[in-house]
C-alpha positions in Angstrom: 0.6 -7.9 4.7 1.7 -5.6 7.4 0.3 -5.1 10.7 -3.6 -5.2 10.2 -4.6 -1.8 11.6 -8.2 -2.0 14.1 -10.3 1.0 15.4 -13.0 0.1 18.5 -15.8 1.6 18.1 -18.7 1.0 21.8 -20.0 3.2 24.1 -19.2 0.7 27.0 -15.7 1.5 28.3 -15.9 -2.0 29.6 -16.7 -3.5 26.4 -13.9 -1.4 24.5 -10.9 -1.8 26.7 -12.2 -6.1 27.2 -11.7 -6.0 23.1 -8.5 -4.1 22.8 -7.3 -6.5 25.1 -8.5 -9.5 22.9 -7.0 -7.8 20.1 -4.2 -7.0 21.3 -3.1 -10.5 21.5 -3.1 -11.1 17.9 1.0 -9.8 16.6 -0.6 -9.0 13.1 -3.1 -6.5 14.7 -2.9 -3.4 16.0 -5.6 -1.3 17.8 -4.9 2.3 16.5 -7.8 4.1 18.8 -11.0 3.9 20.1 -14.3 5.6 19.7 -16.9 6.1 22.2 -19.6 7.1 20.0 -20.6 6.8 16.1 -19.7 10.7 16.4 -16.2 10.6 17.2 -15.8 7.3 15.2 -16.2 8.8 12.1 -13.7 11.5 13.0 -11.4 8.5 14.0 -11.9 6.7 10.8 -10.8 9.7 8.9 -8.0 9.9 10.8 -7.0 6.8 11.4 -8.1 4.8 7.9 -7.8 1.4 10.1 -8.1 -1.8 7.7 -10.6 -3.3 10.2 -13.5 -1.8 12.6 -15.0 -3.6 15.6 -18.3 -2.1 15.4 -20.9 -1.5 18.2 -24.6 -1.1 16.9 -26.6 0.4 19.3 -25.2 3.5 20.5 -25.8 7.4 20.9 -25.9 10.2 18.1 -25.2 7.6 15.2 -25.8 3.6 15.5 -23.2 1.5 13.8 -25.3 1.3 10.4 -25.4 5.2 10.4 -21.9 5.1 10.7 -21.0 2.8 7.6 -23.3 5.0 5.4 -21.3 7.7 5.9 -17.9 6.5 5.1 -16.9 6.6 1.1 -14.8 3.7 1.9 -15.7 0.9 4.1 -13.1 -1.1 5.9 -14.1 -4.3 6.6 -16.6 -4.9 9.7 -17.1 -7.1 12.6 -19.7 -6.4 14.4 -19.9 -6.4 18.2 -23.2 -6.1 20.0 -25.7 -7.4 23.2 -28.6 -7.7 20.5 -28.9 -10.3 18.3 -32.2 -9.1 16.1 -29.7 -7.1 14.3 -28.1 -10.2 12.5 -29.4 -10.3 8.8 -29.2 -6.6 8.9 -25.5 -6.9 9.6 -24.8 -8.7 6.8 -26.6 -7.0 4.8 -24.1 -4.6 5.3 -21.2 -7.0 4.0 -20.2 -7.8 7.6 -17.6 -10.2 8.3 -19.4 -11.0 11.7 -21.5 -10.5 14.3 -20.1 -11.3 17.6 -22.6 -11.0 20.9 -21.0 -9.8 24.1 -19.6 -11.0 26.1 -17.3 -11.8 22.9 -16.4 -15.2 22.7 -12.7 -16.0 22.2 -12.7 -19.1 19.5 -15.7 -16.7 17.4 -13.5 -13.5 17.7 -10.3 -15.7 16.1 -12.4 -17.2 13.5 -13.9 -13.5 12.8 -10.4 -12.1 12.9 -8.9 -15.0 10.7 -12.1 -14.2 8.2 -11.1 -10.5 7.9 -7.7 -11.0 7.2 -8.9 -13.3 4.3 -10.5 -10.3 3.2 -8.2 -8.1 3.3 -5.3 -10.3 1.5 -8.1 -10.4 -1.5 -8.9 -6.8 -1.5 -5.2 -6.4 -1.8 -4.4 -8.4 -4.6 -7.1 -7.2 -6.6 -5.9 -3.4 -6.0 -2.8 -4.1 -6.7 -4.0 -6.0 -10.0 -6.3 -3.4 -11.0 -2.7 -0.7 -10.2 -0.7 -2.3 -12.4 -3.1 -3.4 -15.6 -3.8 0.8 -14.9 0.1 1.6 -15.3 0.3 -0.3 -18.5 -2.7 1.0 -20.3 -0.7 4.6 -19.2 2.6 3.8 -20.9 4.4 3.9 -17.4 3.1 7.5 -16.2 3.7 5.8 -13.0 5.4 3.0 -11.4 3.1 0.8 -8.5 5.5 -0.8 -5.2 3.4 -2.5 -2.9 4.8 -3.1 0.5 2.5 -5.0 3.1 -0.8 -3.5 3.1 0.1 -1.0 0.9 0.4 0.4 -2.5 2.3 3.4 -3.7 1.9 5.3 -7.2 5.2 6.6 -7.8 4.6 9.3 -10.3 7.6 8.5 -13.2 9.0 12.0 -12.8 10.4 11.3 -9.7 11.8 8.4 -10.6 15.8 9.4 -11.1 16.7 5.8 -12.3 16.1 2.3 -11.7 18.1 -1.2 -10.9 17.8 -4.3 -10.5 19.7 -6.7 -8.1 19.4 -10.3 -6.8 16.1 -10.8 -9.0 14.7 -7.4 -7.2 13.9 -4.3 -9.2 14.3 -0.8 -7.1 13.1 2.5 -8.1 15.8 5.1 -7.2 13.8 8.8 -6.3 15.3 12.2 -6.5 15.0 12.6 -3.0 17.5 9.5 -2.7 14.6 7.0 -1.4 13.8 3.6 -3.3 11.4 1.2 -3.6 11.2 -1.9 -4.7 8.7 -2.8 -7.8 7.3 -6.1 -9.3 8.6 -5.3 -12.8 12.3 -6.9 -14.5 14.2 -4.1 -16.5 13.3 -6.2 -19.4 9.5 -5.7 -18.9 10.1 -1.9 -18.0 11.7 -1.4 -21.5 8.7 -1.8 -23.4 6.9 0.3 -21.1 8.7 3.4 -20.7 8.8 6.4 -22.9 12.0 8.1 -24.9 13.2 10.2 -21.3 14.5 7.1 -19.9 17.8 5.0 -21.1 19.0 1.7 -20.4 22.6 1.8 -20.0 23.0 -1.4 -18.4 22.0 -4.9 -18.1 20.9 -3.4 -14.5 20.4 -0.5 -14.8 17.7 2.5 -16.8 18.4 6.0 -15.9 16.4 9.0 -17.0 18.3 11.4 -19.3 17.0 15.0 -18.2 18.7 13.8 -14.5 21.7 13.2 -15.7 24.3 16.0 -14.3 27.7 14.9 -15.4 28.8 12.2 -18.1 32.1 11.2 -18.5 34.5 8.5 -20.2 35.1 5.5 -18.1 37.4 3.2 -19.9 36.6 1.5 -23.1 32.8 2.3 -25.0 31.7 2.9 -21.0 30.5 6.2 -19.1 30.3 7.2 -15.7 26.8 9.1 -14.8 26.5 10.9 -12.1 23.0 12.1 -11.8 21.0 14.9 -9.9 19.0 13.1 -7.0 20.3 14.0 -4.0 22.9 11.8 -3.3 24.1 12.4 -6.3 24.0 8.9 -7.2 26.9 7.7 -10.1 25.5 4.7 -12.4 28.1 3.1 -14.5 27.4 1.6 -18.0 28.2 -1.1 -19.7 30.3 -1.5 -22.9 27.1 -3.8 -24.6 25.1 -0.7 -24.7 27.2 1.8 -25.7 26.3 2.6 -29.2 22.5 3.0 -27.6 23.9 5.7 -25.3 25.5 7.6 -28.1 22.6 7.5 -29.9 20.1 8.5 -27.2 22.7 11.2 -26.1 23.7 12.4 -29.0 27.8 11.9 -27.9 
């Protein structure tokens, strides 16, 4: 996955920049902010969506289980704090740890290696649960997943698609693509009557297509209407498809 983003959360400026320092050793993480207060982290959380949050518990206006009961979705915790009577409690709330200042080094890489366990499951299984929901919609959308992400690409925007060195790209009217787990084979099952394959590498979508024209022997030249006005040559195997689906 990508870089793994973090948000502080303690009301010691000690304590919070003595972390970020910590953390900041670690290439796969990145600290995105800091909060002072359970307050101002919840602002931060909905503006910052980190993956993981170092969580103080005692602190003013909202302790860190306040805070966790207010998010609709929790990242996943560690738990920093100078009390440990708060333990079971903790993990209780499906933390990953419980670290007692001052933070110990080898327990904070253990935590961190934990958490990134964590978040290469919760991954996967989103990105599971994406594409079993893609199929059961005949391919209203298409799923790309790039590191810690995963993008819905809504098939209207989708002007055509190829595939290349065992890679299948999604091409967007706004002349972007991205890169999806399906073969063209797969994606021919899936899709509905608005797209065409024209190609062993490529499918296009038939209401984007601006210009057709003859390009040698049972093969057409397409030039479509995304914004770079892409062209998309087809081959002469599936000709008699294209005359059919075009009516030419």
């Amino acid at each position: 996955m990508s870089q793994i983003k973090c948000l502080i959360v303690d009301d010691e400026e000690i304590a919070r920049l003595r972390l970020h320092k910590l953390v900041s050793a670690y290439a796969d993480l990145q600290v995105v902010g800091e909060a002072e207060n359970g307050l101002v982290a919840l602002e931060k959380i909905k503006e910052l969506n980190p993956d993981l949050l170092f969580l103080d518990i005692q602190m003013p206006g909202l302790n860190g289980f306040e805070v966790l009961k207010k998010l609709p979705r929790q990242p996943v915790v560690i738990f920093t704090t100078a009390f440990d009577q708060f333990a079971i409690k903790a993990f209780d709330e499906n933390a990953v740890a419980y670290l007692l200042k001052p933070i110990e080094e080898d327990k904070l890489k253990r935590a961190i290696e934990k958490s990134k366990l964590l978040l290469q499951q919760t991954d996967n299984a989103l990105y599971e649960k994406l594409l079993q929901f893609v199929e059961k919609k005949d391919l209203k959308q298409f799923v790309s997943k790039f590191g810690s992400k995963v993008k819905l690409i809504p098939a209207e925007e989708v002007c055509y698609i190829s595939a290349k060195d065992k890679h299948t790209f999604v091409h967007l009217m706004d002349g972007s693509e991205l890169i999806i787990d399906n073969t063209l084979t797969e994606l021919e099952s899936m899709i509905d009557d608005s797209f065409l394959r024209i190609h062993r590498g490529y499918i296009i979508r038939m209401n984007y297509i601006n210009e057709v024209e003859k390009a040698g022997d049972s093969r057409y030249l397409f030039t479509m209407k995304d914004q770079k006005k892409s062209q998309v040559q087809s081959s002469t195997g599936y000709a008699k498809k294209i005359r059919d689906g075009l009516g030419i």
